[in-house]
OpenMM code with the backbone's topology and positions (N, CA, C; nanometers):
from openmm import Vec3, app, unit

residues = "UNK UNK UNK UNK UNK UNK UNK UNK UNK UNK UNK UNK UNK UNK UNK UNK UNK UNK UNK UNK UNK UNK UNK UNK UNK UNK UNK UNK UNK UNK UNK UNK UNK UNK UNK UNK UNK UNK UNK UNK UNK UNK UNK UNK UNK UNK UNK UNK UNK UNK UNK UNK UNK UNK UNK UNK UNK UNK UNK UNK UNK UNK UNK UNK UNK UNK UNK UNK UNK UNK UNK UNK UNK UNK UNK UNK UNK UNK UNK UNK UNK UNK UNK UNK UNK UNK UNK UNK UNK UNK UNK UNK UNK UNK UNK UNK UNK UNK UNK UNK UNK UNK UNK UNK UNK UNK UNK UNK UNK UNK UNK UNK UNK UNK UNK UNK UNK UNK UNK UNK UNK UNK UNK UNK UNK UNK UNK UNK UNK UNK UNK UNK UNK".split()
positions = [
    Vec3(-3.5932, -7.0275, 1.5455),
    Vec3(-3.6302, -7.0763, 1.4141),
    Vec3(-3.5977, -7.2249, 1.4056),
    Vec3(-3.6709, -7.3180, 1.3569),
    Vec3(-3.6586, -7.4354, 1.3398),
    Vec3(-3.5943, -7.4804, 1.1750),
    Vec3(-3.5487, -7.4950, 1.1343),
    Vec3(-3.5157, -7.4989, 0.9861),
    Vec3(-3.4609, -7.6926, 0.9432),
    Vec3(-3.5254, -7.7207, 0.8143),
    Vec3(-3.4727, -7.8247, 0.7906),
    Vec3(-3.4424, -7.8595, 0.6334),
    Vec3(-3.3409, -7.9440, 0.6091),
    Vec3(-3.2624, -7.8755, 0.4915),
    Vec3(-3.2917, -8.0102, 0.4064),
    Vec3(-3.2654, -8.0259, 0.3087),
    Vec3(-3.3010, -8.1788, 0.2195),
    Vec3(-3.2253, -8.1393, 0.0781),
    Vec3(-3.1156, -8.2298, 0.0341),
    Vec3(-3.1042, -8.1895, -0.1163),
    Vec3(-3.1030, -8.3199, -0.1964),
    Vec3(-3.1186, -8.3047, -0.3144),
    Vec3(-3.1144, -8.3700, -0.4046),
    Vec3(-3.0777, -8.3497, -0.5223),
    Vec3(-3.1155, -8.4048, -0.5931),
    Vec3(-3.0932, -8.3651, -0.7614),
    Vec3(-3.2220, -8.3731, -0.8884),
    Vec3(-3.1931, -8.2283, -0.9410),
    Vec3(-3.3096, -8.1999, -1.0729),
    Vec3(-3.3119, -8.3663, -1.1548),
    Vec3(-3.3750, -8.3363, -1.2658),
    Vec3(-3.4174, -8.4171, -1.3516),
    Vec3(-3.3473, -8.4104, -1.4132),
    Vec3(-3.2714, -8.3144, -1.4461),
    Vec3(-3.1663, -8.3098, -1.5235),
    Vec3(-2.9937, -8.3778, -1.4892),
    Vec3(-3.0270, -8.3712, -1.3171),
    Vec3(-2.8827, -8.3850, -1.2562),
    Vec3(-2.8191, -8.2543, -1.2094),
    Vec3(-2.8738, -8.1445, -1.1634),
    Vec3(-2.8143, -8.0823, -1.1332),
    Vec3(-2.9048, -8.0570, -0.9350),
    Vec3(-2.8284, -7.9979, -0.8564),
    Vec3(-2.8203, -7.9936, -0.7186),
    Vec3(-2.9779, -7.9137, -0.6838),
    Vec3(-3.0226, -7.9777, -0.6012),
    Vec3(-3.1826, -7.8909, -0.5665),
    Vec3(-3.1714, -7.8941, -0.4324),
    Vec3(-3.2112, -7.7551, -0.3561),
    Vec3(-3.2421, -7.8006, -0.2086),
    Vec3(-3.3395, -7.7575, -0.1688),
    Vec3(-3.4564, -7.8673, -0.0735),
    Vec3(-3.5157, -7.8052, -0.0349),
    Vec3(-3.4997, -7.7103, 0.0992),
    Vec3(-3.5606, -7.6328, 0.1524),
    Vec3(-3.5586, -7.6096, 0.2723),
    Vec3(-3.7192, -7.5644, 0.3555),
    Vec3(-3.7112, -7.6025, 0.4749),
    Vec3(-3.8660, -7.5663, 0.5763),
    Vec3(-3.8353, -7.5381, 0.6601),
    Vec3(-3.8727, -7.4412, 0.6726),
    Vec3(-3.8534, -7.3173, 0.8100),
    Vec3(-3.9857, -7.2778, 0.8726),
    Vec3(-3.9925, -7.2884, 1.0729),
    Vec3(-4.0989, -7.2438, 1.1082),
    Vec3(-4.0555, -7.0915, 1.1881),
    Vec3(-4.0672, -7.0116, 1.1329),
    Vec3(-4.0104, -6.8585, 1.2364),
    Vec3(-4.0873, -6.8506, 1.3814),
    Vec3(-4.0261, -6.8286, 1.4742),
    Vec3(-4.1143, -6.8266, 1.6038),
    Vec3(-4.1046, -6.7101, 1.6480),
    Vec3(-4.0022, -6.6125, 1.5845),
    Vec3(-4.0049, -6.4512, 1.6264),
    Vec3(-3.9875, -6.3874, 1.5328),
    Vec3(-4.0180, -6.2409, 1.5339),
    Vec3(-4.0153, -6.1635, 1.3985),
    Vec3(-3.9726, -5.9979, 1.5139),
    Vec3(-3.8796, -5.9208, 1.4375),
    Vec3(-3.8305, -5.8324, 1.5052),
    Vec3(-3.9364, -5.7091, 1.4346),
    Vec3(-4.0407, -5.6346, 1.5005),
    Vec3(-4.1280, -5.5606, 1.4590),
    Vec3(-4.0940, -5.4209, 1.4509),
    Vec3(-3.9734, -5.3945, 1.5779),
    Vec3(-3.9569, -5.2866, 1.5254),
    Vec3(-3.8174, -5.2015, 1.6237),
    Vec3(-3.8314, -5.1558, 1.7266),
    Vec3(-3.7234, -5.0865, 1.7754),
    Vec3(-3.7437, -4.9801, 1.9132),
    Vec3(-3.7314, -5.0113, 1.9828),
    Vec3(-3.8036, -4.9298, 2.1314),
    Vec3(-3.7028, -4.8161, 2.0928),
    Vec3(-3.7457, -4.6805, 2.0964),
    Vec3(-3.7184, -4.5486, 2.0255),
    Vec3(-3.6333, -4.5187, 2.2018),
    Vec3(-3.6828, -4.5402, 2.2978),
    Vec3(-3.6032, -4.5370, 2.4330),
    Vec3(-3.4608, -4.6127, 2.4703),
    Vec3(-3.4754, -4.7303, 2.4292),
    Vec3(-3.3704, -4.8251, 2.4635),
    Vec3(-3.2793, -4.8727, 2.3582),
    Vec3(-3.3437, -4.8433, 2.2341),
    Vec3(-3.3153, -4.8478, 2.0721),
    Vec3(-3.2779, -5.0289, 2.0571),
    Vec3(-3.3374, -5.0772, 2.1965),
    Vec3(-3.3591, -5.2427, 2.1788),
    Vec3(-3.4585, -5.2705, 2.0585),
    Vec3(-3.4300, -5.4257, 1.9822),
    Vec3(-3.5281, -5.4729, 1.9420),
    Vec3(-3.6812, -5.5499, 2.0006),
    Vec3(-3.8043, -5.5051, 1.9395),
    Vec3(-3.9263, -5.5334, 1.9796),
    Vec3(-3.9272, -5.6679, 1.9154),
    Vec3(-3.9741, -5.7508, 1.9883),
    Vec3(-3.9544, -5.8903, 1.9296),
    Vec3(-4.0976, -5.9401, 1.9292),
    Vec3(-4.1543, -5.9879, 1.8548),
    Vec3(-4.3420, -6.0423, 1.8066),
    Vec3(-4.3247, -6.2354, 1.7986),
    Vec3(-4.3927, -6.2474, 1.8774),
    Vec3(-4.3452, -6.4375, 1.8808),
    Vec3(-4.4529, -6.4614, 1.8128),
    Vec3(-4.4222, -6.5129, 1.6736),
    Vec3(-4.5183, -6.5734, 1.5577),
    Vec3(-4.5015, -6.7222, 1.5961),
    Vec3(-4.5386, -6.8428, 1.4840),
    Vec3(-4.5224, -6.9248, 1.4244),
    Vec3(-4.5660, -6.9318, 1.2550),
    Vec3(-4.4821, -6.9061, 1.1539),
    Vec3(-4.4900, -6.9426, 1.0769),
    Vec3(-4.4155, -7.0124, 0.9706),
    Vec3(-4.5130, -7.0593, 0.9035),
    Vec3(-4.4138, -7.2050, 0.8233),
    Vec3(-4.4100, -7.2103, 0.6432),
    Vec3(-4.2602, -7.1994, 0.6225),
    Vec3(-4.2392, -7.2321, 0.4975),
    Vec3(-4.1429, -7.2996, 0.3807),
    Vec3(-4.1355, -7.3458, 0.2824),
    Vec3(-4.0978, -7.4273, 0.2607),
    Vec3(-4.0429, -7.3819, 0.0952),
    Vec3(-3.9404, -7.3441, 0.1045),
    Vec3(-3.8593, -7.3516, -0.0232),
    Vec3(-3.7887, -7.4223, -0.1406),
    Vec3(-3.7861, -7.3962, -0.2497),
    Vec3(-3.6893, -7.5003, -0.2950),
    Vec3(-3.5940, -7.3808, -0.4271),
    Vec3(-3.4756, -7.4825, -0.3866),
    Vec3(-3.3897, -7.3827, -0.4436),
    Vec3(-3.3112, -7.4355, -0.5718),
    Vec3(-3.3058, -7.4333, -0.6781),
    Vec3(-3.2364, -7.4406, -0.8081),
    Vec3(-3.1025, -7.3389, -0.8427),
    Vec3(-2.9923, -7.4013, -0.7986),
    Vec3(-2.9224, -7.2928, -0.8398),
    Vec3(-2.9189, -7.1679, -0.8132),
    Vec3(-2.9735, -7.0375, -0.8164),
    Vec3(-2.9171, -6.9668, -0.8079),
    Vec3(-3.1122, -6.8681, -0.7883),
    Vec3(-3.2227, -6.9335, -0.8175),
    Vec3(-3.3049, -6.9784, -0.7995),
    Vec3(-3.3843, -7.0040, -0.7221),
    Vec3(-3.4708, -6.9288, -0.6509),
    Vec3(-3.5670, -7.0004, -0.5106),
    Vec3(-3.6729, -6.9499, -0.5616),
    Vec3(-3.7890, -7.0818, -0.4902),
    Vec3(-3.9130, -7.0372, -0.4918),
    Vec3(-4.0268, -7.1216, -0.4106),
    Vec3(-4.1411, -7.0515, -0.3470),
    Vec3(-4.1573, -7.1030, -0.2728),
    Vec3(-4.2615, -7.2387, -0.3047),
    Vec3(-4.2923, -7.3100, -0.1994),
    Vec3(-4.3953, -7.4607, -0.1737),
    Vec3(-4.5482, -7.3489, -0.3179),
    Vec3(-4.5589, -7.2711, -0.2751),
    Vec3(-4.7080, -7.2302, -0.3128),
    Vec3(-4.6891, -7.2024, -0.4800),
    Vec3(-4.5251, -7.1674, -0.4938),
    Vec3(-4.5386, -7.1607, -0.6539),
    Vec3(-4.5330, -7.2926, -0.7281),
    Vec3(-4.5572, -7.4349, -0.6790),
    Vec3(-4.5638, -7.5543, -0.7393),
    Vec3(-4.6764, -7.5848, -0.7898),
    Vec3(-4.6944, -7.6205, -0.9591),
    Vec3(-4.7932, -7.7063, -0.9789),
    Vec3(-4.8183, -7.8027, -1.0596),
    Vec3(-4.8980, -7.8976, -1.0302),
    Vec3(-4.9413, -7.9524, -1.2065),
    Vec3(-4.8561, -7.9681, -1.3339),
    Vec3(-4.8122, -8.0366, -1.3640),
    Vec3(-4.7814, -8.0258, -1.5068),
    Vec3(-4.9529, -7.9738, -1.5777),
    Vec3(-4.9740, -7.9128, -1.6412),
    Vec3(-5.1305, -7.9199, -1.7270),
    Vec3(-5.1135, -8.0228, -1.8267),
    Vec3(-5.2462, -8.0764, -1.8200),
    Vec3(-5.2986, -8.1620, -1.9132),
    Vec3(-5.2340, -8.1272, -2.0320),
    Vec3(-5.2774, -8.0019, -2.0941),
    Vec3(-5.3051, -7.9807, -2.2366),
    Vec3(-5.1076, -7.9825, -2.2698),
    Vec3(-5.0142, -7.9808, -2.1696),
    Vec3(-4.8497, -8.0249, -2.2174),
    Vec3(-4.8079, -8.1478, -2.1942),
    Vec3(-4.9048, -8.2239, -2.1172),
    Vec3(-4.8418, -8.3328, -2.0715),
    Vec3(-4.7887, -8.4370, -2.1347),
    Vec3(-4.8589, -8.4220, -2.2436),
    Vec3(-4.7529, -8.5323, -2.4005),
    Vec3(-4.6235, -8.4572, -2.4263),
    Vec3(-4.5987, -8.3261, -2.4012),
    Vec3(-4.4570, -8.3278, -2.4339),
    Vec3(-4.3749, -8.2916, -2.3355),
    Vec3(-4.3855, -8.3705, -2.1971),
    Vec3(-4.2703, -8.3419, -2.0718),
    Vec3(-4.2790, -8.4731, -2.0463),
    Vec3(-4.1178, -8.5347, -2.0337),
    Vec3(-4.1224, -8.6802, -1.9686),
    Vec3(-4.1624, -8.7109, -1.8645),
    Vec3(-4.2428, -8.8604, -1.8758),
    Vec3(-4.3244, -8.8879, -1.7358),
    Vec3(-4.2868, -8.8903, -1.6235),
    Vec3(-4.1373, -8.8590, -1.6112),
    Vec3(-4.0746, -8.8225, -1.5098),
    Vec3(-4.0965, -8.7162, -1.4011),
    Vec3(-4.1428, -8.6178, -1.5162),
    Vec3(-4.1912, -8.4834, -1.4183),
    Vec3(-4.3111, -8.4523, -1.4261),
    Vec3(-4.3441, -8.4538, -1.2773),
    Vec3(-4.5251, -8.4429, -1.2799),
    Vec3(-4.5646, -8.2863, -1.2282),
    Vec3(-4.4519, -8.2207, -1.1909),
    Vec3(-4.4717, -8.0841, -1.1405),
    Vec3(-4.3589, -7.9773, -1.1925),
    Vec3(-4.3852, -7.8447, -1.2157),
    Vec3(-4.3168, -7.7409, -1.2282),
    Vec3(-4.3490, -7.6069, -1.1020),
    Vec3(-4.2208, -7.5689, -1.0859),
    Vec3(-4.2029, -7.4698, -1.0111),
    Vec3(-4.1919, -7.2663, -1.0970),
    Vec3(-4.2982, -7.2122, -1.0512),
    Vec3(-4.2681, -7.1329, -1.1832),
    Vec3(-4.2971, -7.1197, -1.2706),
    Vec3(-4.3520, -7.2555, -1.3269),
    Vec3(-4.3978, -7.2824, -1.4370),
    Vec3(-4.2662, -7.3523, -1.5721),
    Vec3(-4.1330, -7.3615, -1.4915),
    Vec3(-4.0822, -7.4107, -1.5901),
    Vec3(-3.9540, -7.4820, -1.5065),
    Vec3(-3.9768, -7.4170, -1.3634),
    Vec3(-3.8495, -7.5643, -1.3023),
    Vec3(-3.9342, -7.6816, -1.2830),
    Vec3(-3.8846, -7.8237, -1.3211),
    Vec3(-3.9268, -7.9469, -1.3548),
    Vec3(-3.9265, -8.0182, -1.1864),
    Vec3(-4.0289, -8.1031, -1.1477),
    Vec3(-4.0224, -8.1308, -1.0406),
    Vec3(-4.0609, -8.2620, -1.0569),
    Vec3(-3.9947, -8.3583, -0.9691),
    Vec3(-4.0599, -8.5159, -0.9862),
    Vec3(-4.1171, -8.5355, -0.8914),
    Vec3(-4.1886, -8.6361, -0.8841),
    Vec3(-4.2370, -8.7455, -0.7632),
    Vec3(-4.1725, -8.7093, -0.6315),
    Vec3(-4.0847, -8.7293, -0.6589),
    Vec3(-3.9026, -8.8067, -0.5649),
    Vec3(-3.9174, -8.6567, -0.5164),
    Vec3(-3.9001, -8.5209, -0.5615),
    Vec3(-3.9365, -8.4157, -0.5470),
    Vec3(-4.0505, -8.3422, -0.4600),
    Vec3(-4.1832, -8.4119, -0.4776),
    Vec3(-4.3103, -8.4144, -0.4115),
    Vec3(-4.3014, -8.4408, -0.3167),
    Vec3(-4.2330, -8.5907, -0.2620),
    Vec3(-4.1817, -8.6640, -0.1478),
    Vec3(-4.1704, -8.6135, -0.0259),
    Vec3(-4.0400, -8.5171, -0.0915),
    Vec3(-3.9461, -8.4762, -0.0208),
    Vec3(-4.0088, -8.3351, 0.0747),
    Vec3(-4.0911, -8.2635, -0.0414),
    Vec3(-4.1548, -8.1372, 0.0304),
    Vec3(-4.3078, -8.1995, 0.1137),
    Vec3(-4.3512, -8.2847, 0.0950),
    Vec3(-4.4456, -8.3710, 0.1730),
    Vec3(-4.3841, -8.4015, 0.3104),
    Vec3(-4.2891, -8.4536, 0.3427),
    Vec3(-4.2102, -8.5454, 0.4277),
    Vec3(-4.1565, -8.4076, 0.5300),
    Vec3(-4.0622, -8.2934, 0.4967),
    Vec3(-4.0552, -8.1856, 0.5244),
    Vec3(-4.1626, -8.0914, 0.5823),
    Vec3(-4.2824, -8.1026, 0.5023),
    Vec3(-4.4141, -8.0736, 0.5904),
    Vec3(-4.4483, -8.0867, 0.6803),
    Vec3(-4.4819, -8.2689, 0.6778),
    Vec3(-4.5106, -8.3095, 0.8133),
    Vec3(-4.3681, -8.3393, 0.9402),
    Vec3(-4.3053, -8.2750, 0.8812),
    Vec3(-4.1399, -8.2988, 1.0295),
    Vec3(-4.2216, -8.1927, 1.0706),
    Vec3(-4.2336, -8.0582, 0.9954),
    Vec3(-4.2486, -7.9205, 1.0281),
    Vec3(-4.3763, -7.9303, 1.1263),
    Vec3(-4.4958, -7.9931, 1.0803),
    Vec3(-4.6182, -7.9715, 1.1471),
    Vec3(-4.5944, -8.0788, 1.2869),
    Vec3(-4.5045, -8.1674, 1.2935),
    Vec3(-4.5166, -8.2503, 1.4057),
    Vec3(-4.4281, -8.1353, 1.5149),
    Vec3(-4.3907, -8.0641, 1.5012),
    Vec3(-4.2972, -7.9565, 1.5754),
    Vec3(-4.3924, -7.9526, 1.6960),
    Vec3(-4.3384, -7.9296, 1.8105),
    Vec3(-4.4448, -7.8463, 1.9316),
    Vec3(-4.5058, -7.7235, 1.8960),
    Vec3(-4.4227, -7.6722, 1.8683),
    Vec3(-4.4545, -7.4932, 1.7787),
    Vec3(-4.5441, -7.5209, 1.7001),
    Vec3(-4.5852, -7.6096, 1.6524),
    Vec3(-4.6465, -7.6079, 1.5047),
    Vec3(-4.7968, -7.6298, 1.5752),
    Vec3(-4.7642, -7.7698, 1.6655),
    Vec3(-4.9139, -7.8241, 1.7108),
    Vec3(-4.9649, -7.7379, 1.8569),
    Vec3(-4.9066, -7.6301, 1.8903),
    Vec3(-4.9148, -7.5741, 2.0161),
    Vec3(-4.9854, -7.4732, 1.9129),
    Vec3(-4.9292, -7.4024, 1.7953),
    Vec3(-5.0158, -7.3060, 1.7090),
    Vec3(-5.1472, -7.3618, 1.6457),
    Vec3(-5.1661, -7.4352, 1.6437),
    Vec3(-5.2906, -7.5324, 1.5753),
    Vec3(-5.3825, -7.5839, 1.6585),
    Vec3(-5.3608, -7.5943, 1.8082),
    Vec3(-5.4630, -7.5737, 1.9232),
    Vec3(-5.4790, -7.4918, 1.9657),
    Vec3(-5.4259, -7.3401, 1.9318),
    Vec3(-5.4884, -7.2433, 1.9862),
    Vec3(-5.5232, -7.1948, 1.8570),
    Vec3(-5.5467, -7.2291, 1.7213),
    Vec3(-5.6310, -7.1879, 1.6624),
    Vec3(-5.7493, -7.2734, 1.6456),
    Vec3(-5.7526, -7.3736, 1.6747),
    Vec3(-5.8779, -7.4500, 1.6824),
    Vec3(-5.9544, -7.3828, 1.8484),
    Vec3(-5.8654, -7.3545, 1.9425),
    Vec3(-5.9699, -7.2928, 2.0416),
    Vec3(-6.0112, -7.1663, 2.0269),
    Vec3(-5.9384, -7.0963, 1.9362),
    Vec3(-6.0115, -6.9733, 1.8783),
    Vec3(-6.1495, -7.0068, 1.8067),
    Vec3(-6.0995, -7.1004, 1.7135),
    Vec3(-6.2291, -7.1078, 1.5821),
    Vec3(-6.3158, -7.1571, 1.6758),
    Vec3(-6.3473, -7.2188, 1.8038),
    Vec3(-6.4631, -7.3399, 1.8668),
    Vec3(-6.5062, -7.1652, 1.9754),
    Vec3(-6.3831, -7.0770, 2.0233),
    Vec3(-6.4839, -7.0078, 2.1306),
    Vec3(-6.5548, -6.8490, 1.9842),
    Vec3(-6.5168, -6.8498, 1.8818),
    Vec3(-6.5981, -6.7554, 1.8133),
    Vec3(-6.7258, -6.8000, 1.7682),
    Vec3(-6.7225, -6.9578, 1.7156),
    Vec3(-6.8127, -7.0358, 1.7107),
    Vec3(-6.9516, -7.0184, 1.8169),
    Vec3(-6.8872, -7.0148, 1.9493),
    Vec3(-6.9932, -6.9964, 2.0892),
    Vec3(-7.0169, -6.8782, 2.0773),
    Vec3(-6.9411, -6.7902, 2.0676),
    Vec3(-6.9510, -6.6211, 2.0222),
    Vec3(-7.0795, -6.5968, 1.9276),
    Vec3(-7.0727, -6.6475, 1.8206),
    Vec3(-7.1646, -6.6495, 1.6916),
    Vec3(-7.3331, -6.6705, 1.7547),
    Vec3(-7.3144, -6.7974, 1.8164),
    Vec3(-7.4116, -6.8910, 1.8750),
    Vec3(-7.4862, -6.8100, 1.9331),
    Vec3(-7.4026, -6.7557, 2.0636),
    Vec3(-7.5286, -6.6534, 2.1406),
    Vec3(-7.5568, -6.5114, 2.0858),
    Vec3(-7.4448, -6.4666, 2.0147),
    Vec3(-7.5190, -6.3185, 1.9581),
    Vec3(-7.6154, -6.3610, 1.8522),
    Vec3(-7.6281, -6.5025, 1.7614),
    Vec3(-7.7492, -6.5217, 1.7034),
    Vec3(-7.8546, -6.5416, 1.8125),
    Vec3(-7.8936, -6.5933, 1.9455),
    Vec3(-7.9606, -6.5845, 1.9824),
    Vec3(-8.0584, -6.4627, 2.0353),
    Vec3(-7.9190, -6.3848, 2.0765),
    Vec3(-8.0080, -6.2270, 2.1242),
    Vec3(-8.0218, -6.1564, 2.0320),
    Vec3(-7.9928, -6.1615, 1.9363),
    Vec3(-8.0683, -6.1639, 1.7684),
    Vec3(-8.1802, -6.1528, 1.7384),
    Vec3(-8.2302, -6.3024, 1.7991),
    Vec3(-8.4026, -6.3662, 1.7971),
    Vec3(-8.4993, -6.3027, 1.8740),
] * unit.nanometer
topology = app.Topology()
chain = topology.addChain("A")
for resn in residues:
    res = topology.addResidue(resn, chain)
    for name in ("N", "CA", "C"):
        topology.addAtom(name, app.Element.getBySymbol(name[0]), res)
């Protein structure tokens, strides 16, 4: 597991951390013979942030909406949840954390073999449309 940690502080002043994690194994299940663990080599990537007592993930961030934006200081341009307050300085930080995460070998070794997937189904597509015709 690759993990990387970042803290700061709410809008308010109180302690925030982020964290981004890429998992490279996942234990699937249990050889019923050896009662060893079956181990599944993933890559996947995610990115938390934690308030206190509080977590939630990169995907629950959004938007302040328009129709509140006169009454939240211009300070905070995002909520988590819908009601943890997130700044700029905040945005930054899970931006910056992203790309550490995606510059990983793991990350870009998973991202060329899904681009050589998507290019040989692509050729796949190509000729069964032809014997199609």
């Amino acid at each position: 597991m690759i993990k990387i940690t970042k803290t700061t502080k709410s809008y308010s002043g109180n302690p925030i951390t982020i964290v981004g994690t890429i998992e490279t194994e996942r234990v699937i299940g249990t050889d019923e013979w050896t009662s060893e663990p079956i181990v599944k080599k993933i890559c996947e990537m995610s990115i938390d942030v934690i308030f206190g007592a509080i977590t939630f993930g990169s995907w629950e961030i959004e938007p302040i909406p328009a129709s509140i934006r006169s009454q939240v200081p211009n300070a905070i341009t995002h909520a988590g949840r819908r009601k943890y307050c997130l700044t700029a300085e905040h945005m930054q930080i899970i931006a910056s954390i992203n790309a550490e995460l995606e510059a990983t070998p793991e990350w870009q070794s998973k991202m060329a073999a899904e681009k050589a997937y998507n290019k040989a189904c692509k050729a796949a597509d190509a000729i069964a449309k032809k014997v199609a015709e």
